[in-house]
PDB file as gemmi writes it, atoms N, CA and C in Angstrom:
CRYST1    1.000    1.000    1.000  90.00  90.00  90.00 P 1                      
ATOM      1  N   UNK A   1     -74.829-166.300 -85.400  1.00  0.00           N  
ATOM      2  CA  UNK A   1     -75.325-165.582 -86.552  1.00  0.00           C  
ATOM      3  C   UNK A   1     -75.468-164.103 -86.185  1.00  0.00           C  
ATOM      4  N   UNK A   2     -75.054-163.400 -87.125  1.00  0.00           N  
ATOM      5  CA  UNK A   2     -75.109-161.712 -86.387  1.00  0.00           C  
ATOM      6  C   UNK A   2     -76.635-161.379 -87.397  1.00  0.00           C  
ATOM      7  N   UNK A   3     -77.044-160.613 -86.520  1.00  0.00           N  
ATOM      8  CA  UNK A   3     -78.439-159.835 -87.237  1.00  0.00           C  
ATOM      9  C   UNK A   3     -78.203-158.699 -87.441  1.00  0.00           C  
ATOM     10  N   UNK A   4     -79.271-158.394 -88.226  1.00  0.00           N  
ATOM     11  CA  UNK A   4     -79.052-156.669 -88.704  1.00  0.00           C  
ATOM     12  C   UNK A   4     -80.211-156.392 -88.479  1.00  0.00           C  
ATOM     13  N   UNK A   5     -80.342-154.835 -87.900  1.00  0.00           N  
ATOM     14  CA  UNK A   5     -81.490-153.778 -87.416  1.00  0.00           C  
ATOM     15  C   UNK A   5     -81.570-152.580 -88.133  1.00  0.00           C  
ATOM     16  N   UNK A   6     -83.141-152.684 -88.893  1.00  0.00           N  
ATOM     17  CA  UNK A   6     -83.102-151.573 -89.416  1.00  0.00           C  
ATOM     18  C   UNK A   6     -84.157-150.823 -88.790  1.00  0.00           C  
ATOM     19  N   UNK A   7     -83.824-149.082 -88.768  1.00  0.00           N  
ATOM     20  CA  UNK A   7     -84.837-148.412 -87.735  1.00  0.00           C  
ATOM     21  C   UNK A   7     -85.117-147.546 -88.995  1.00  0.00           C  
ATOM     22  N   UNK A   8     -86.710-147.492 -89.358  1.00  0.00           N  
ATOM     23  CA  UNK A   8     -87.295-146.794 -90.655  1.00  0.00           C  
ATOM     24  C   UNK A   8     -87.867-145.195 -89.297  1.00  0.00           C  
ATOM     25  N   UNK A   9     -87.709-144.157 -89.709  1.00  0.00           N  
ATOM     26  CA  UNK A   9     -88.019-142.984 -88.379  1.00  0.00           C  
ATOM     27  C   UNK A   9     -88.673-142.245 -89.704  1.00  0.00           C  
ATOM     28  N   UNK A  10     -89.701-141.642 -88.682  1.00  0.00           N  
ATOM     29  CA  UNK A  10     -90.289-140.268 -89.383  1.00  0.00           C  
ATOM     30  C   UNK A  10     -91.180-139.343 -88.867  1.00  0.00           C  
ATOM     31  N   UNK A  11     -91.506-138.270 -88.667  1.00  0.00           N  
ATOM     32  CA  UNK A  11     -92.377-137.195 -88.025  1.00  0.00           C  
ATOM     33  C   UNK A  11     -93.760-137.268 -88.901  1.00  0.00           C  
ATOM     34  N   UNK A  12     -94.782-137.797 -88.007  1.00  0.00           N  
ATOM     35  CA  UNK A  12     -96.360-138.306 -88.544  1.00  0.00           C  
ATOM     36  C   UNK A  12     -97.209-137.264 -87.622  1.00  0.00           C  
ATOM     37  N   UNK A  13     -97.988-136.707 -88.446  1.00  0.00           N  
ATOM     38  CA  UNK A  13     -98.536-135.528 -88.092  1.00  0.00           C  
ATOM     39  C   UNK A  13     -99.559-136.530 -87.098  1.00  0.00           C  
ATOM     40  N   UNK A  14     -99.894-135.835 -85.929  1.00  0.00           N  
ATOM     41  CA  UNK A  14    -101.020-136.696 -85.099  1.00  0.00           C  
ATOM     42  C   UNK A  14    -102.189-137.320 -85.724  1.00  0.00           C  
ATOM     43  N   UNK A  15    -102.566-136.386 -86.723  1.00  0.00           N  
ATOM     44  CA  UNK A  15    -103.950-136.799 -87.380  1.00  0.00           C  
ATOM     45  C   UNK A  15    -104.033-137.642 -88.567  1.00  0.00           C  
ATOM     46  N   UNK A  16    -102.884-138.011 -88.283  1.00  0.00           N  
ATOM     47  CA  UNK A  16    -102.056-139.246 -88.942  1.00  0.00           C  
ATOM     48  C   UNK A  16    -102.058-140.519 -88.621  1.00  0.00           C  
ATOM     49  N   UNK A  17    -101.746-140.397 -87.261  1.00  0.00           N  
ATOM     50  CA  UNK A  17    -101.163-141.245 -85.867  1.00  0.00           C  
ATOM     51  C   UNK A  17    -101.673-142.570 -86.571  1.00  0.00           C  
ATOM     52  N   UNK A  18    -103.496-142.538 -86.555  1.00  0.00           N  
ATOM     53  CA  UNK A  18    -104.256-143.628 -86.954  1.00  0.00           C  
ATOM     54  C   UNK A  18    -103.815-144.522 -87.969  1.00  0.00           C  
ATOM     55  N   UNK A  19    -103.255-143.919 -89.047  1.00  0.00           N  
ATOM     56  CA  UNK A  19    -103.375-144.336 -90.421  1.00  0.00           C  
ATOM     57  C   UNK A  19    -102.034-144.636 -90.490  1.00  0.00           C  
ATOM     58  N   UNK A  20    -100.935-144.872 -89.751  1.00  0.00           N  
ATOM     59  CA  UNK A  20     -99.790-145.297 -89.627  1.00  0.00           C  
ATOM     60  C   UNK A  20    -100.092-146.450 -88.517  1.00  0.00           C  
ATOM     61  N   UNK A  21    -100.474-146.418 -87.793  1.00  0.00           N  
ATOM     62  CA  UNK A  21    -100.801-147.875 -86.973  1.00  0.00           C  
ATOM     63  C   UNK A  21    -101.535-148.678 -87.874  1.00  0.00           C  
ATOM     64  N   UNK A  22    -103.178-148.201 -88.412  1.00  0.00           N  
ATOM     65  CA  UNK A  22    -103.480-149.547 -89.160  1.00  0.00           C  
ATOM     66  C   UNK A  22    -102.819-149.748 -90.148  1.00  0.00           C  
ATOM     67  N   UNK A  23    -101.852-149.061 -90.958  1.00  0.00           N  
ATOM     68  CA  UNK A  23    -101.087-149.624 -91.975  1.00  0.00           C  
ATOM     69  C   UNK A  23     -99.842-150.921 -91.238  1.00  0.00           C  
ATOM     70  N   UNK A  24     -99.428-150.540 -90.065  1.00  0.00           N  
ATOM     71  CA  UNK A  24     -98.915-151.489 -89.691  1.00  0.00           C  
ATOM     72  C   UNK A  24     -99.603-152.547 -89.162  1.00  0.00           C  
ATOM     73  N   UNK A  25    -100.551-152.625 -88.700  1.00  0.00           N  
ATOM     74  CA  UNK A  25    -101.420-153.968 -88.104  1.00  0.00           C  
ATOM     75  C   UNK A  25    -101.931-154.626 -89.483  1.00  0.00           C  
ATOM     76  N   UNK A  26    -102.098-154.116 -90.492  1.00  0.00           N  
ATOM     77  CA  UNK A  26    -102.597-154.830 -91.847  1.00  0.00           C  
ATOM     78  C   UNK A  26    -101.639-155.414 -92.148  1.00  0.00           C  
ATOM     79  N   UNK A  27     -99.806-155.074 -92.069  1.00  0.00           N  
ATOM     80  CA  UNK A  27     -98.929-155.693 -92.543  1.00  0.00           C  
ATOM     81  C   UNK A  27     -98.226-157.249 -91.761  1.00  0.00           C  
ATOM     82  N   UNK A  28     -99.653-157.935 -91.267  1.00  0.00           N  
ATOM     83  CA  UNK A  28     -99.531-159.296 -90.646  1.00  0.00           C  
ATOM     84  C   UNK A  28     -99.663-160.493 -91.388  1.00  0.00           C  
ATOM     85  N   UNK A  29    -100.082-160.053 -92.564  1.00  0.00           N  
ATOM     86  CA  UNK A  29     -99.613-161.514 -93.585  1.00  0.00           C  
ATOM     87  C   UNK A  29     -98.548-161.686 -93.408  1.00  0.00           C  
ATOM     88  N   UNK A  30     -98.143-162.143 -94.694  1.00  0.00           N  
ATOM     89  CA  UNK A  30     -96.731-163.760 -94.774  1.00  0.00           C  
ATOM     90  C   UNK A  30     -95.797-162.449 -94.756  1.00  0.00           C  
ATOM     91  N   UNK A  31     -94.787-162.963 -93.997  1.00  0.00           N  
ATOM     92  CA  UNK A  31     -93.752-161.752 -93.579  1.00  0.00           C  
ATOM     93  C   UNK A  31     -92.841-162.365 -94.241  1.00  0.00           C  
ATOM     94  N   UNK A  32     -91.529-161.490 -95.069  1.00  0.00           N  
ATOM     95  CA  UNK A  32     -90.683-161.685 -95.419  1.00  0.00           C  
ATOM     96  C   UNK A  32     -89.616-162.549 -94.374  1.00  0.00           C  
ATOM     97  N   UNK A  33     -88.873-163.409 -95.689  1.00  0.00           N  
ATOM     98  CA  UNK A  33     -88.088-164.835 -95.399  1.00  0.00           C  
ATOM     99  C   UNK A  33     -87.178-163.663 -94.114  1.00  0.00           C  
ATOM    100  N   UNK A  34     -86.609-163.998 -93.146  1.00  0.00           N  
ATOM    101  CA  UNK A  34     -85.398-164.064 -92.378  1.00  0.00           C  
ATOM    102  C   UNK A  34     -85.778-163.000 -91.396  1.00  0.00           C  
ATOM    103  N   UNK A  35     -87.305-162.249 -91.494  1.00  0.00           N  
ATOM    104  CA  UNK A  35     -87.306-161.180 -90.381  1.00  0.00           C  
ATOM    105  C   UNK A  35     -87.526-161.897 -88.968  1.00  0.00           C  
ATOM    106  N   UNK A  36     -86.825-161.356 -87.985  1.00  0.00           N  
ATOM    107  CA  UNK A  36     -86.564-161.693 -86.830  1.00  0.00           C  
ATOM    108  C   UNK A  36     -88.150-161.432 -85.706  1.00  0.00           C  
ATOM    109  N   UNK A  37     -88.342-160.163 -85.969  1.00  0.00           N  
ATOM    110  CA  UNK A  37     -89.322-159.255 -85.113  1.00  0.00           C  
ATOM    111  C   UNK A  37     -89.163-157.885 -85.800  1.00  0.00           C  
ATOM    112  N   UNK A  38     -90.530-157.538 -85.806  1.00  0.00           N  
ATOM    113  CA  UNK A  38     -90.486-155.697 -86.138  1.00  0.00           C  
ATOM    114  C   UNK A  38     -91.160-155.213 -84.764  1.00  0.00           C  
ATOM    115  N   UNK A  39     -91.108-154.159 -84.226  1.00  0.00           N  
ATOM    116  CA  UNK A  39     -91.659-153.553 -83.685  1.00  0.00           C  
ATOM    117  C   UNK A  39     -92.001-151.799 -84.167  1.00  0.00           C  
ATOM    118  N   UNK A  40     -93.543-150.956 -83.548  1.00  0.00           N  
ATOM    119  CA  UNK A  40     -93.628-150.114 -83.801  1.00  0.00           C  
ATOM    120  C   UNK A  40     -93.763-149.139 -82.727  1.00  0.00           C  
ATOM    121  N   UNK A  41     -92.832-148.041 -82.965  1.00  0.00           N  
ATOM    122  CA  UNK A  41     -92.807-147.331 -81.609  1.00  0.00           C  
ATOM    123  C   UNK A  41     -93.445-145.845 -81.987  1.00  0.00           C  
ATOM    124  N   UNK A  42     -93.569-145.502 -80.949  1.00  0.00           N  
ATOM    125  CA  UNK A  42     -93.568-144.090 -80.847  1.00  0.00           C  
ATOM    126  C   UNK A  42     -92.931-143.106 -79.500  1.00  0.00           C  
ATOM    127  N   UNK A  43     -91.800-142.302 -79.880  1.00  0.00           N  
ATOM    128  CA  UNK A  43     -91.517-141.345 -79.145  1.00  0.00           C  
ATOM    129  C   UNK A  43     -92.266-140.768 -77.795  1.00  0.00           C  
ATOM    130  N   UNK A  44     -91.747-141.429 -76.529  1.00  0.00           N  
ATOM    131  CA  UNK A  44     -92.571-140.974 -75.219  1.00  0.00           C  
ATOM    132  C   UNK A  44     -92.506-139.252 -75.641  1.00  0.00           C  
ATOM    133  N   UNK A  45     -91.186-138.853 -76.010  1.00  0.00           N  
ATOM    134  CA  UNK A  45     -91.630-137.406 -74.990  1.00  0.00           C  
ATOM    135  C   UNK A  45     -91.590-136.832 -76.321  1.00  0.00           C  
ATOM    136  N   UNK A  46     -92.259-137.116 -77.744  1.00  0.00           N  
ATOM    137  CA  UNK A  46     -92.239-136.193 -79.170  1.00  0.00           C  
ATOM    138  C   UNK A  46     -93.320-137.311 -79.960  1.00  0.00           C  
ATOM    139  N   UNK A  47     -94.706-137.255 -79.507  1.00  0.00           N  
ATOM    140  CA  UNK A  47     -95.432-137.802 -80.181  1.00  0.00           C  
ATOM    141  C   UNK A  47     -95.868-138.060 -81.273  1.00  0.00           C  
ATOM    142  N   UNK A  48     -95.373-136.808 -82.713  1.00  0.00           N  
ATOM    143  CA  UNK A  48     -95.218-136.833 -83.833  1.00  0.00           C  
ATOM    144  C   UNK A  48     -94.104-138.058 -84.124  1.00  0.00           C  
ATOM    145  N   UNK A  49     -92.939-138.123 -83.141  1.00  0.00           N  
ATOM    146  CA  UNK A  49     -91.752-139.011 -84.021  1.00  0.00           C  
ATOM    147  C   UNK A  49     -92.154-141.019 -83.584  1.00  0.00           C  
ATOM    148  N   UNK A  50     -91.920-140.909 -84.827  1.00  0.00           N  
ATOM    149  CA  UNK A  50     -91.929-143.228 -84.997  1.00  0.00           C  
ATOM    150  C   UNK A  50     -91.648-143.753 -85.607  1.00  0.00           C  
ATOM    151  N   UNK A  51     -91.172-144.729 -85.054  1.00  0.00           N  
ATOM    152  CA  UNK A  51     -90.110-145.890 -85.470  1.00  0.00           C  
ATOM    153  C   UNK A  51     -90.795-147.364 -85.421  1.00  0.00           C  
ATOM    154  N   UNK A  52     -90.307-147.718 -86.638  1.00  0.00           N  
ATOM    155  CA  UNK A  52     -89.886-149.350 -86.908  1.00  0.00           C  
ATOM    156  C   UNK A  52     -88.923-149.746 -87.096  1.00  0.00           C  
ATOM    157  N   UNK A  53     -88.273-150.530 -85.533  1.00  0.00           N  
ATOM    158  CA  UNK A  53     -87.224-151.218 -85.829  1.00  0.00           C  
ATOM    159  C   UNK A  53     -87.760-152.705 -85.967  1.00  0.00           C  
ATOM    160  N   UNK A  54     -86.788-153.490 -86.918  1.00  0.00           N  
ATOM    161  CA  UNK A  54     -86.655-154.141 -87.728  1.00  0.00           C  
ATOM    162  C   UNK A  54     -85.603-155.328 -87.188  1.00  0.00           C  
ATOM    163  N   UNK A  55     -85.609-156.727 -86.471  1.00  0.00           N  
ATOM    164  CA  UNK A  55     -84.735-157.746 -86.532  1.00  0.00           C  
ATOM    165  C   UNK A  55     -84.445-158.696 -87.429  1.00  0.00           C  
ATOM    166  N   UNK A  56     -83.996-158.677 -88.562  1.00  0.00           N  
ATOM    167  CA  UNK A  56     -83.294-159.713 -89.881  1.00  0.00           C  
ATOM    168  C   UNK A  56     -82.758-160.518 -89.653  1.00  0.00           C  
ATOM    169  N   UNK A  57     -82.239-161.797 -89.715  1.00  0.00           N  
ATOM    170  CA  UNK A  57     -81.135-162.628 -89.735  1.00  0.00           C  
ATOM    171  C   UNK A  57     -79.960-162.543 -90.342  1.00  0.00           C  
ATOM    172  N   UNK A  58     -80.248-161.743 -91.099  1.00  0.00           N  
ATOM    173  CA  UNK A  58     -78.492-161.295 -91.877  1.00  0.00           C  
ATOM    174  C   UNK A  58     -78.777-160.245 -92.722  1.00  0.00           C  
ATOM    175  N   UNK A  59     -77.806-159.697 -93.438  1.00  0.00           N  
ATOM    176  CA  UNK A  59     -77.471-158.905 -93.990  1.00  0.00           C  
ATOM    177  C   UNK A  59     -78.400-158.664 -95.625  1.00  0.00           C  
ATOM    178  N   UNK A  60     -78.115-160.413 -95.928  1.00  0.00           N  
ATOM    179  CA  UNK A  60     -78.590-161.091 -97.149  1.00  0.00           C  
ATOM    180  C   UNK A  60     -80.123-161.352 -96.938  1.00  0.00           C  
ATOM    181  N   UNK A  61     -80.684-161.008 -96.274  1.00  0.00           N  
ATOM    182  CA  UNK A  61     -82.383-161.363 -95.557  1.00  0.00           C  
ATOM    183  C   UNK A  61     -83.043-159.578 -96.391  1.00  0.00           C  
ATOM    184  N   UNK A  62     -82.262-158.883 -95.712  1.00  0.00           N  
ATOM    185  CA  UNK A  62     -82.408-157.569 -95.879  1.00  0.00           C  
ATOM    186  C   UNK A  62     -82.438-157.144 -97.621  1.00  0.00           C  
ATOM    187  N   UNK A  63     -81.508-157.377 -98.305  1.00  0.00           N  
ATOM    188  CA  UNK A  63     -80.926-156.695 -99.388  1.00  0.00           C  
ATOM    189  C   UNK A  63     -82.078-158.087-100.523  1.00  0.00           C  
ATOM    190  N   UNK A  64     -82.480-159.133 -99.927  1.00  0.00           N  
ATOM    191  CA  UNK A  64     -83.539-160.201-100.700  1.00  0.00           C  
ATOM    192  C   UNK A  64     -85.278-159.092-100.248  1.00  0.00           C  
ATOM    193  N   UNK A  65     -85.098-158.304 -99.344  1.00  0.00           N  
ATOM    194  CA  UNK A  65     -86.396-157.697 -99.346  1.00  0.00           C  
ATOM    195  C   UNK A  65     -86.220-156.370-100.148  1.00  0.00           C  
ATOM    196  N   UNK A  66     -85.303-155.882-100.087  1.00  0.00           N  
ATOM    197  CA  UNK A  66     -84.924-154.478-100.886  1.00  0.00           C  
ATOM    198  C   UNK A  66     -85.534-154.939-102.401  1.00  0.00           C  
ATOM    199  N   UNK A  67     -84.436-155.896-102.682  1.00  0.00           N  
ATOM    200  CA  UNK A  67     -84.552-156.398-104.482  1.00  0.00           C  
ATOM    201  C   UNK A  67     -86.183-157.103-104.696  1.00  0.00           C  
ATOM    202  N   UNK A  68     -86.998-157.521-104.019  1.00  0.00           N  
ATOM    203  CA  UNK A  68     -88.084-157.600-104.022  1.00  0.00           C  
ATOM    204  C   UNK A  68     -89.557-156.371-104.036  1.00  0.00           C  
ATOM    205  N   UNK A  69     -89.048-155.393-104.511  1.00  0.00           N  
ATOM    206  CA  UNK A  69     -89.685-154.128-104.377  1.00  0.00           C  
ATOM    207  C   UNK A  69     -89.845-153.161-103.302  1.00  0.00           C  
ATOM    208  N   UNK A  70     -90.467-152.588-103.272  1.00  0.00           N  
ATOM    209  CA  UNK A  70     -90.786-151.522-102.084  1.00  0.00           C  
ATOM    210  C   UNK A  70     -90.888-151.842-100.526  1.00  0.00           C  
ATOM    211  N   UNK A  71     -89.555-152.033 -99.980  1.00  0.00           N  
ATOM    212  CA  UNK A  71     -90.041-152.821 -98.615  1.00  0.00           C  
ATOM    213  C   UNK A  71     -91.892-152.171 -97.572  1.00  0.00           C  
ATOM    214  N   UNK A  72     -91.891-153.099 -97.217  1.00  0.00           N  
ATOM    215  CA  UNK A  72     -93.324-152.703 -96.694  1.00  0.00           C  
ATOM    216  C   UNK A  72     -93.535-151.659 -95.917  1.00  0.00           C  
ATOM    217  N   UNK A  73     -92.174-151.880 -94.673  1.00  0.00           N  
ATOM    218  CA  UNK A  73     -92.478-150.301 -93.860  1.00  0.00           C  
ATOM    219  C   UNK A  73     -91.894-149.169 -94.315  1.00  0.00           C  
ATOM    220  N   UNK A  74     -91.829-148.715 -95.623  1.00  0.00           N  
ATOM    221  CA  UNK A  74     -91.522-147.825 -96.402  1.00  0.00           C  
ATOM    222  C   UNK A  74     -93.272-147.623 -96.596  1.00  0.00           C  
ATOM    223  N   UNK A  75     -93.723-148.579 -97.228  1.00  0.00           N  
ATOM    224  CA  UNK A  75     -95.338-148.246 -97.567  1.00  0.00           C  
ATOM    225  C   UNK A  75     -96.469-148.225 -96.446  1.00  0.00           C  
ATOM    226  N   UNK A  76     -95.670-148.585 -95.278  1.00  0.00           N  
ATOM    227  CA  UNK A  76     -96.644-148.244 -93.957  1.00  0.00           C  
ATOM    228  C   UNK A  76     -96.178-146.956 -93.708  1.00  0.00           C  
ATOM    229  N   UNK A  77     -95.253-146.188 -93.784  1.00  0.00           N  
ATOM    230  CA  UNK A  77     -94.964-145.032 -93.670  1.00  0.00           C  
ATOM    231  C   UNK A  77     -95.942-143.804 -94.228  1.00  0.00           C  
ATOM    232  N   UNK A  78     -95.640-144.635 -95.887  1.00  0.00           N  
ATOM    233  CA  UNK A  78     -95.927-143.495 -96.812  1.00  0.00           C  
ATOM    234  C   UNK A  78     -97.979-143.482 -96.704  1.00  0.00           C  
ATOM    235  N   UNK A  79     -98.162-144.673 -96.274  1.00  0.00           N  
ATOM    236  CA  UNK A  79    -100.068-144.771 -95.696  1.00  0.00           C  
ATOM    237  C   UNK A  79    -100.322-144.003 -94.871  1.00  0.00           C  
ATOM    238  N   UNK A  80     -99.317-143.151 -93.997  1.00  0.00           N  
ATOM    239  CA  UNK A  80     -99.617-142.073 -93.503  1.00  0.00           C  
ATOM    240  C   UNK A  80     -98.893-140.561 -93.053  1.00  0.00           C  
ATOM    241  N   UNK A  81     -98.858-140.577 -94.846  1.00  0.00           N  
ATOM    242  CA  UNK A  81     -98.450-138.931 -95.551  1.00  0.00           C  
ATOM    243  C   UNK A  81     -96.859-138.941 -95.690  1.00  0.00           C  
ATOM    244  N   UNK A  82     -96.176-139.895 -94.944  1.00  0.00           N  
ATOM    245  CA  UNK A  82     -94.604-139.242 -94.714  1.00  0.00           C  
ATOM    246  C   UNK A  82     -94.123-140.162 -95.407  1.00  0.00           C  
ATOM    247  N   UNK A  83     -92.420-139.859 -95.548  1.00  0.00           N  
ATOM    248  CA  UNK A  83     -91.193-140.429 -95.935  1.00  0.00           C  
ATOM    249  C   UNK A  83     -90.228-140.890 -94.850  1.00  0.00           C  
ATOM    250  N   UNK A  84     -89.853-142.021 -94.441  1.00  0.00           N  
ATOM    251  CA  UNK A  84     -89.193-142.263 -93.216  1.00  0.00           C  
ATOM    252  C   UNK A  84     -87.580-142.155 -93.994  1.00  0.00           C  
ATOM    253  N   UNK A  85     -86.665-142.265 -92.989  1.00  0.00           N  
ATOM    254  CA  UNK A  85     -85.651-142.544 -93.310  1.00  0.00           C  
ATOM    255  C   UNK A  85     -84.707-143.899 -92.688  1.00  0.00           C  
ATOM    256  N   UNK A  86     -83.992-144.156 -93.411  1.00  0.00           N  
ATOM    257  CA  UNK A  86     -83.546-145.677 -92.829  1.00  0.00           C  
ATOM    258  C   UNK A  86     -82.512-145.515 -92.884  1.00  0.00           C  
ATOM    259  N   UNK A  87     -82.069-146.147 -90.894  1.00  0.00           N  
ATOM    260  CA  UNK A  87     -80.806-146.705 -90.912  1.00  0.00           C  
ATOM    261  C   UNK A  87     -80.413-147.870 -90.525  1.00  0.00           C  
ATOM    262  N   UNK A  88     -79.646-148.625 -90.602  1.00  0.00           N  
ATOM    263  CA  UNK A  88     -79.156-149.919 -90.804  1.00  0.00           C  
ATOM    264  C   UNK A  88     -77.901-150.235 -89.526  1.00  0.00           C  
ATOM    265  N   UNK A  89     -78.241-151.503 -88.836  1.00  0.00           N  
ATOM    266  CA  UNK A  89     -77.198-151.379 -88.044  1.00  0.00           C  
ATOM    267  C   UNK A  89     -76.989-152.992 -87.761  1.00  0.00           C  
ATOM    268  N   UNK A  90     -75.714-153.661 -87.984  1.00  0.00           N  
ATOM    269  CA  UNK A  90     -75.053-154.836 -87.633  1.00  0.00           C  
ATOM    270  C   UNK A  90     -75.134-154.528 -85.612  1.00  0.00           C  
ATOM    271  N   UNK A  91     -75.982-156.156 -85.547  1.00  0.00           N  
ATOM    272  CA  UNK A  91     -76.026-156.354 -83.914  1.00  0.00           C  
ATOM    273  C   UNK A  91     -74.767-156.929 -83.711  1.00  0.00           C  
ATOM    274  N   UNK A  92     -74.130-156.277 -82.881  1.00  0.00           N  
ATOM    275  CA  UNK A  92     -72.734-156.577 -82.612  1.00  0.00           C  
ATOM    276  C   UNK A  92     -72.914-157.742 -80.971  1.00  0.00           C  
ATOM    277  N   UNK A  93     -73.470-157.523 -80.158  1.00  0.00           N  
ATOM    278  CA  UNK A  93     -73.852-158.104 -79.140  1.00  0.00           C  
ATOM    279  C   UNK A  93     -75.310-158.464 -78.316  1.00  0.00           C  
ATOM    280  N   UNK A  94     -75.358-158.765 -78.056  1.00  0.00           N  
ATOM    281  CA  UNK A  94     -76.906-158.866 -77.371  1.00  0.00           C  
ATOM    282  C   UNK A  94     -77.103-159.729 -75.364  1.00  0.00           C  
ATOM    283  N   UNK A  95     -77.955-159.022 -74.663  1.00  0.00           N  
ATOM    284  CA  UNK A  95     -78.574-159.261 -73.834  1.00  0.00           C  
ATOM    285  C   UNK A  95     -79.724-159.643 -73.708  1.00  0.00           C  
ATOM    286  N   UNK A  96     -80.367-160.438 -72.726  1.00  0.00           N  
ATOM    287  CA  UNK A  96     -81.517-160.956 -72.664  1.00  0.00           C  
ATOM    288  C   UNK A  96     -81.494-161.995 -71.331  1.00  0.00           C  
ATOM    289  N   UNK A  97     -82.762-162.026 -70.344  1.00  0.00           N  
ATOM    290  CA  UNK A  97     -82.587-162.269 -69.614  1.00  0.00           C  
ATOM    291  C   UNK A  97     -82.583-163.445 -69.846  1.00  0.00           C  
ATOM    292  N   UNK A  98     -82.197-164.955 -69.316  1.00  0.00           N  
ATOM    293  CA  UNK A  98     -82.253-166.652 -69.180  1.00  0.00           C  
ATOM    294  C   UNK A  98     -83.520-166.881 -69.098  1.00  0.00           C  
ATOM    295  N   UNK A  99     -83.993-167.863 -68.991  1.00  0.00           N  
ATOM    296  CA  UNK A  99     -85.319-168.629 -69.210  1.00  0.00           C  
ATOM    297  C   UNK A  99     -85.559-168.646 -67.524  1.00  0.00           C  
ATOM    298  N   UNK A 100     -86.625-168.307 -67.330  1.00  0.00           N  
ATOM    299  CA  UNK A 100     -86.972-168.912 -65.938  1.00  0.00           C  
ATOM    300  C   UNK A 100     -86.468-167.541 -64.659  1.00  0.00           C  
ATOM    301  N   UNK A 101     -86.210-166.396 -65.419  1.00  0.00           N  
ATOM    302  CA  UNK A 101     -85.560-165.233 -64.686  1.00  0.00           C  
ATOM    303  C   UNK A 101     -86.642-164.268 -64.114  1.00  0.00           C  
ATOM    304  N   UNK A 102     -86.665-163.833 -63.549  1.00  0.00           N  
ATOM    305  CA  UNK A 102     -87.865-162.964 -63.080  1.00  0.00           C  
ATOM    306  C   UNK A 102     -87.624-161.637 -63.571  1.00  0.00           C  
TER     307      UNK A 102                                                      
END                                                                             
């Protein structure tokens, strides 16, 4: 099954910082059908810049959360002041270490 990754990015003023994390820790209810894993980052060396990337199961996982209104980390974004931008990317391959690997 190929997955798709979407990375939502945006420049969050520090005094922000807060109000973009708890918007994402609140968004732990019932998670939309086919998401894989989200994670939330922030930029080691540009502390204003952060990202949510996004693991889907397909293509069709994605475009069933679009047509369902305002995807969420659009509105964890906008909970603290900004507009992210999104890009979209088909996982073409993947690594990961075996079970039992150190």
């Amino acid at each position: 099954m190929t997955h798709v990754v979407t990375v939502l990015e945006a420049h969050v003023p520090p005094d922000r910082a807060a109000d973009l994390q708890a918007a994402y820790a609140a968004a732990k209810g019932p998670l939309p059908r086919g998401l894989v894993r989200s994670t939330l980052l922030q930029d080691a060396n540009d502390p204003t810049s952060w990202r949510i990337e996004t693991v889907w199961q397909s293509h069709e996982a994605v475009a069933a959360v679009r047509l369902a209104g305002r995807p969420r980390g659009f509105q964890i974004f906008e909970a603290a002041g900004t507009a992210p931008s999104l890009s979209m990317f088909t996982a073409i391959a993947e690594l990961a270490p075996s079970e039992g690997a150190a």
